[in-house]
N, C-alpha and C positions, 0 to 999 in steps of 0.2 A: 066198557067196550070189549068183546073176544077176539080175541088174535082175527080171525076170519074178516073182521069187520076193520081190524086194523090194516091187515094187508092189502085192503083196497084203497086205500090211501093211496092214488096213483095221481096225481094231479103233473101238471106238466111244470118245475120248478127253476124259476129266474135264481142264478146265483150273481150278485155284481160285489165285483171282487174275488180275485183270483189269485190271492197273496198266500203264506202259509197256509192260512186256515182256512181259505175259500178251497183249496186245492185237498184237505182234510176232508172239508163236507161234501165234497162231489167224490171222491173215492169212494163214501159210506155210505152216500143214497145214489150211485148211479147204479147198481144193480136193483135197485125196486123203483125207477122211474126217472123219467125222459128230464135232462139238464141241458138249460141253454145257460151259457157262462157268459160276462160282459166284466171287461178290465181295462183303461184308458190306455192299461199299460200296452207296449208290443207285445206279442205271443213269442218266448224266449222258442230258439229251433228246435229244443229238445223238449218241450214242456207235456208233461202226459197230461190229458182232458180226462180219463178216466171213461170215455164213451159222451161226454158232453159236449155239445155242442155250441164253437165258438159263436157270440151274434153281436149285436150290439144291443144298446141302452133301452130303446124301446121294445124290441120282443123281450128282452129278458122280464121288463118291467110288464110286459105285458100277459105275463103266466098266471097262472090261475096262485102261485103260492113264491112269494118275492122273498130271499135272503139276503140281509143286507151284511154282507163279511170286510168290513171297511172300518176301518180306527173312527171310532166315537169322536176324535176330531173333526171330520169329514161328513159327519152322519148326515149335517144339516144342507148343506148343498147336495148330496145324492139324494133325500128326500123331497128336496124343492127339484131336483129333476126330474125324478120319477112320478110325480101325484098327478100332470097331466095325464100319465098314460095309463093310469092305474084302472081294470077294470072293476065295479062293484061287486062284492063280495071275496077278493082277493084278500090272501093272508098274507101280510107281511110283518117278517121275521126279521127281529136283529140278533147278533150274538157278540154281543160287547163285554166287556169284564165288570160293566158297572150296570147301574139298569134303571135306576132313579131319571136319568138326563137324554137316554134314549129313549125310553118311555115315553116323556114328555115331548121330546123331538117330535118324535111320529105322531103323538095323538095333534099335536100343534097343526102341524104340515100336512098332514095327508087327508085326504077327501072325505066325506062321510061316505059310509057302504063298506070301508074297507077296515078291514079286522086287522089289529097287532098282537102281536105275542113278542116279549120279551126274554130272550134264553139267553144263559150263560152257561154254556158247555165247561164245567168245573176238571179242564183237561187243556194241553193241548199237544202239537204233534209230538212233539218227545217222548207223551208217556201215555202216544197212539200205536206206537212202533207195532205193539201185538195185536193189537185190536181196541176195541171200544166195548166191548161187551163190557158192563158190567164197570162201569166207569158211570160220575155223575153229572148231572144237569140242571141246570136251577130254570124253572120256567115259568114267567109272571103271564098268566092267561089275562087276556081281556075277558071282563066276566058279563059282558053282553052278546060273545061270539059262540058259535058251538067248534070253528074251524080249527081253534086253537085248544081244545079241549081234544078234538081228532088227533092231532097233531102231535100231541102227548102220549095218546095213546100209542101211536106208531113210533118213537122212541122209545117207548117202556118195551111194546112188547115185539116189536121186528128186527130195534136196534140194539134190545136189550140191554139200553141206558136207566138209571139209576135215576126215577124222575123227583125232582124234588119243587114240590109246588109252592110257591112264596110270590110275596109282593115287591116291587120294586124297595121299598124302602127299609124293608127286612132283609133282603136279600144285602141291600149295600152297607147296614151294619154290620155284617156278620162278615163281608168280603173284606171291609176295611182292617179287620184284624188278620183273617184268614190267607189275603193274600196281600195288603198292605203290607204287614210284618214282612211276610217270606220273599217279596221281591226287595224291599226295604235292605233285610239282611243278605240279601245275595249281593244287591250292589257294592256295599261296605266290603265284603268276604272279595268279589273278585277286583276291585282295589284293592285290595292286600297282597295277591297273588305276586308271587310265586309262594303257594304254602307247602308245608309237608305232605310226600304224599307216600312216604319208605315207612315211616314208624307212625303209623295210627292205629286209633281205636276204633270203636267200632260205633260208638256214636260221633266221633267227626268225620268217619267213611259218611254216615248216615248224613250228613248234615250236608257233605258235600255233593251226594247225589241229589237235594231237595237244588242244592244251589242250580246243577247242571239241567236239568230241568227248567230255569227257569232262564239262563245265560245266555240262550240265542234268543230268546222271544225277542221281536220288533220294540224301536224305541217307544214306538206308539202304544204300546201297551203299558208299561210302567206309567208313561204319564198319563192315560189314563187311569188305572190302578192308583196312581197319588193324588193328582189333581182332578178327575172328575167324579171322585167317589166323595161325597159332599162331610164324611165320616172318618176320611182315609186323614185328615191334617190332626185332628183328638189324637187318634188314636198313635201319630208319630211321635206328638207330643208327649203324650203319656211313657212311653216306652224311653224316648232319652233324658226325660223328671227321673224314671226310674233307674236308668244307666248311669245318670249322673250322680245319682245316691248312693249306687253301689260303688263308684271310684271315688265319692267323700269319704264311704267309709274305710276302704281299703286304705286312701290318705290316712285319714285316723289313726286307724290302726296302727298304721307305721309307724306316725309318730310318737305313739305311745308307747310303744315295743321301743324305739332309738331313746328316748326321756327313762325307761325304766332296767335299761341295760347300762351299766356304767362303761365306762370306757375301757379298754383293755390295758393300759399302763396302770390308772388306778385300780383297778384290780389287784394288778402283779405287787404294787407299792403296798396295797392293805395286806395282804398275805406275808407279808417280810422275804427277807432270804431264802 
């Protein structure tokens, strides 16, 4: 598809959910098309729409292209509210951290006629601060629809997002490592805190901007991230078999080093006077 063909990608766009990342995706598509936003929550007094407009449950659901920005815990009830109002041929979009159990969610619950795309924005607001150009996305097309193949295309080339085409089931091996590890070890690291932050390196500077990045995200996110990525509990396991090998051996070690050092009085007594 040509740029030309992408930028008429103008549909009118349901966002429900208005949390961090609801408020991410309406800053970056409200200047290429009309947003209606739906959140149970109140509208806080200072909160910017970005040009979008507040509505409720049913227009939002009722747009030509549905965003669901809502914790993968929730997914199933906002689904089972939105599929009466859903018009045919409508795209709806989730952008969960896992894609296996939202996948299936939608295809379960929602109406026939209406298309899903599965996306994970491999980003999120922290390491939006400059923009999004050129940042990545993972997006599981449904491959009977063409609206999600559009849709792609208008990310690649309007948002100039980084588009990365995968299935649900390939996509949650690879996150289980990729972001299992990394929220994994941040949680560990910011229970530790207070650490050094006078005399570092320059790979624990590095380590600790991976963490900061990831220290405000929502609770709902890690537990998704651990418990909904059906790959995320292997992969933990693997990693503290391995951690625990490494502190057998360091035990080891030790004791071998204290067994092959004699003591320092015998020493001093074999040396004489």
């Amino acid at each position: 598809m040509s740029v030309s063909q992408a930028t008429q990608f103008h549909p009118a766009v349901g966002v429900i959910g208005f949390g961090a990342f609801g408020r991410l995706i309406v800053r970056h598509l409200g200047p290429h098309m009309a947003l209606r936003v739906y959140d149970p929550r109140p509208a806080e007094a200072d909160s910017q729409t970005y040009g979008a407009v507040r509505t409720d449950l049913i227009a939002a659901a009722r747009c030509s292209v549905v965003i669901l920005a809502v914790p993968v815990s929730r997914l199933s009830d906002v689904v089972a509210d939105i599929a009466p109002h859903l018009r045919s041929g409508t795209l709806v979009v989730d952008v969960g951290s896992v894609k296996m159990i939202p996948v299936e969610i939608m295809r379960a619950g929602l109406p026939a006629g209406v298309e899903i795309l599965g996306t994970h924005p491999l980003f999120g607001p922290q390491c939006a601060v400059g923009g999004i150009a050129g940042l990545k996305i993972a997006v599981c097309p449904d491959t009977t629809g063409r609206h999600g193949r559009r849709a792609a295309a208008f990310l690649r080339t309007v948002l100039k997002l980084k588009v990365i085409v995968t299935t649900p089931e390939a996509h949650d091996r690879e996150a289980a490592a990729v972001q299992g590890l990394t929220h994994l070890i941040a949680r560990v690291l910011v229970a530790m805190e207070p650490l050094p932050t006078h005399m570092t390196t320059r790979s624990f500077s590095l380590l600790m901007q991976a963490v900061d990045m990831v220290r405000h995200d929502a609770p709902e996110v890690f537990e998704a991230i651990e418990r909904s990525n059906p790959f995320a509990a292997d992969v933990r396991q693997r990693f503290f078999k391995l951690a625990a090998q490494v502190e057998a051996d360091l035990a080891r070690r030790n004791l071998s080093a204290a067994v092959e050092q004699p003591p320092l009085m015998t020493a001093r007594t074999s040396a004489g006077p």
